[in-house]
C-alpha positions in Angstrom: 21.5 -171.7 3.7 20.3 -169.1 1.4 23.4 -169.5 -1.3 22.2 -173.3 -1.2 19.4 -172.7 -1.8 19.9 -170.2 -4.6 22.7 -173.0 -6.2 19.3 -175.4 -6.0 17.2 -173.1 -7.8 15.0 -173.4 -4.9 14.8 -169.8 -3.0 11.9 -168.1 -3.3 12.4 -164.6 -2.6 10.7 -164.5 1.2 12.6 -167.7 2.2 15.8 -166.0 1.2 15.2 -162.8 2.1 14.7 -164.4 5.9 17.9 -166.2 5.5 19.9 -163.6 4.1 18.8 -161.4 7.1 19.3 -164.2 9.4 23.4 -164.2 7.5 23.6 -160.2 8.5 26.6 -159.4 9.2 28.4 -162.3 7.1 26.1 -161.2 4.2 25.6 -157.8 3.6 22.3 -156.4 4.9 21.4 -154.9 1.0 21.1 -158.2 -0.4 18.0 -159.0 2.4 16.4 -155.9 1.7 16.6 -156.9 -2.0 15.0 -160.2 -1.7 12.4 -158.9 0.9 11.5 -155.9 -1.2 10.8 -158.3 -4.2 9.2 -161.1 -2.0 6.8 -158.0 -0.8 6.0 -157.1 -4.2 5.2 -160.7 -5.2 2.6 -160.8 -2.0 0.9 -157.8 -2.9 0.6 -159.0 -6.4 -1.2 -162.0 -4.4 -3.0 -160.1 -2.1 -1.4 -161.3 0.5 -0.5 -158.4 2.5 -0.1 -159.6 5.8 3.1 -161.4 3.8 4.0 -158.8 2.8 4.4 -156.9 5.7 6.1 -159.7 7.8 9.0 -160.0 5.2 9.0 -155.9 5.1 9.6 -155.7 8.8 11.8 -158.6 8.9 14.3 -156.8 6.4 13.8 -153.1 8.3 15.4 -154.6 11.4 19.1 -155.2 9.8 18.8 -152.6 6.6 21.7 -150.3 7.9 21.3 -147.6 4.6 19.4 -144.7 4.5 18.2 -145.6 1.0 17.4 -149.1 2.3 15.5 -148.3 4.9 13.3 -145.4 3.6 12.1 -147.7 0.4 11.4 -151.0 3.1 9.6 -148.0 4.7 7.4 -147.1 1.8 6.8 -150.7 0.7 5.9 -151.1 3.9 3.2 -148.6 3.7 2.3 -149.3 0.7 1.5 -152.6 2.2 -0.4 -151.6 4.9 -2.8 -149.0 3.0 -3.9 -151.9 1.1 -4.4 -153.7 4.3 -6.9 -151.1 5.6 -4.2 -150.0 8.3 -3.9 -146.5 6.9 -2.7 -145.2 10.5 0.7 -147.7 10.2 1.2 -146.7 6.6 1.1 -142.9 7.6 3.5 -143.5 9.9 6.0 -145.7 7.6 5.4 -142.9 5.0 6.4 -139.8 7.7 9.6 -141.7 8.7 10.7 -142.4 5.0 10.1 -138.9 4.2 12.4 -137.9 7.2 15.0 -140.5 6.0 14.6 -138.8 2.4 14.4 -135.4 3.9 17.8 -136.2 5.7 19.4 -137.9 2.5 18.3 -135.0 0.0 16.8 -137.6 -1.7 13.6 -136.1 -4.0 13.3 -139.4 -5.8 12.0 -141.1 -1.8 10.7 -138.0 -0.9 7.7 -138.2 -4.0 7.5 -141.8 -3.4 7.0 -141.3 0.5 4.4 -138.5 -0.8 2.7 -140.4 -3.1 2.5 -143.2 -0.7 0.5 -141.3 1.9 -1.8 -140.1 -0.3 -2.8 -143.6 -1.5 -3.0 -144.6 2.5 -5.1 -141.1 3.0 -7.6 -142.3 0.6 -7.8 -146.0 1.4 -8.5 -145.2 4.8 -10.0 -141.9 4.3 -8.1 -140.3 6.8 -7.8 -136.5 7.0 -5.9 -134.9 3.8 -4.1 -132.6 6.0 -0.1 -134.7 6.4 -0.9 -135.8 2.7 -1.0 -132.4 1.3 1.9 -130.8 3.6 3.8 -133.7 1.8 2.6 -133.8 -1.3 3.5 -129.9 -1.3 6.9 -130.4 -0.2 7.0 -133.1 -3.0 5.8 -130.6 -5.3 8.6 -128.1 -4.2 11.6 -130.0 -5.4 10.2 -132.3 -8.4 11.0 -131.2 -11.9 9.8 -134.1 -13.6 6.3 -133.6 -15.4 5.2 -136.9 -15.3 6.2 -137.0 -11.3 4.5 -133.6 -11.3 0.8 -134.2 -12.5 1.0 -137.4 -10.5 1.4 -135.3 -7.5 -1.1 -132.8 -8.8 -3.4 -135.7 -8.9 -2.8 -136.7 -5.4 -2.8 -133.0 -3.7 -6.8 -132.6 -5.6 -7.6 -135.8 -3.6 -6.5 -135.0 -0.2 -7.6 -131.6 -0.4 -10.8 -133.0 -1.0 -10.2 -135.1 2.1 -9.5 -131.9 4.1 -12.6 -130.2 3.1 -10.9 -127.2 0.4 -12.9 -127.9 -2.8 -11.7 -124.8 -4.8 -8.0 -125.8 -4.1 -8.4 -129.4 -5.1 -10.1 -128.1 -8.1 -7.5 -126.1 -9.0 -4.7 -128.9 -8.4 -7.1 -131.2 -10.1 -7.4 -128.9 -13.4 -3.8 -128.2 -13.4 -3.2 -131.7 -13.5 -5.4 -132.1 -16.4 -3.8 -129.5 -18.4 -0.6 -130.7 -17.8 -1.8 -134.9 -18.8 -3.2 -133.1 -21.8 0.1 -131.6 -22.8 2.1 -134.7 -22.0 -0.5 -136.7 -24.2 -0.4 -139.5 -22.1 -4.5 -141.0 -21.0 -3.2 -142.6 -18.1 -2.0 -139.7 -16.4 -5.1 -137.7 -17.2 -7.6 -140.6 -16.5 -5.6 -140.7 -12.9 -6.0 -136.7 -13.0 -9.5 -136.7 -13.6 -10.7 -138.8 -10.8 
């Protein structure tokens, strides 16, 4: 059905994401997740996160790769968050990191990080599984850019957590090191 409807120029990417999971195993499961992934990013563009999550967690249940399933995992969070259920996007952000963890995957393991700390402060949960995260994150990442985005995140959940001085001091390392890279939107998001 989906290849038909592809051929008709008619698929948009939720319908066929649904029909290519439906196809599993005659399709591969990696062309689902591809479809749902982009479907999900269309809803959230709309607001429409309920949508979003639906075709998320349609696509989770045949994705049979590591890779896969941690970024349905932190789509999936990322959907929730901005839903207002922080709680479910902790928990999709915990299991991709363990996915990543498992995979030696840094590239996941910041995006699981960075993930939870947008779900920590949507909800205003604790900081506490943000910044062990975000500090793991930190450990591995050699980026810059990746870095003083995760130096963002760590000031705001060690706000969250009640340690001032240290989100001060993630906060103004942050700062110095958007200065450096000369790029505002990095040090508007490190000044928050």
């Amino acid at each position: 059905v989906a290849t038909a409807l592809q051929a008709q120029g008619k698929g948009e990417a939720a319908v066929l994401a649904r029909h290519y999971a439906a196809a599993v195993p005659l399709e591969p499961p990696a062309t689902a997740v591809r479809y749902a992934r982009e479907a999900a990013r269309r809803s959230l563009e709309t607001v429409s996160f309920d949508d979003a999550i639906a075709v998320l967690h349609d696509a989770l249940t045949v994705a049979d790769d590591d890779f896969d399933q941690a970024d349905l995992l932190i789509d999936l969070a990322a959907a929730y968050a901005r839903s207002g259920d922080s709680v479910a996007a902790a928990r999709c952000c915990d299991e991709a990191a363990q996915l990543a963890r498992g995979a030696g995957n840094t590239q996941r393991l910041v995006r699981a990080a960075q993930t939870m700390s947008e779900a920590t402060w949507r909800g205003a949960l604790h900081g506490a599984p943000a910044v062990a995260l975000l500090r793991e994150a930190l450990a591995v990442e050699t980026d810059v850019v990746a870095r003083c985005e995760l130096l963002s995140a760590l000031s705001g959940a060690l706000a969250l957590c009640g340690e001032g001085d240290a989100s001060r001091r993630a906060s103004d390392e942050a700062i110095s090191l958007a200065a450096k890279l000369d790029q505002p939107r990095l040090l508007l998001d490190a000044i928050h």
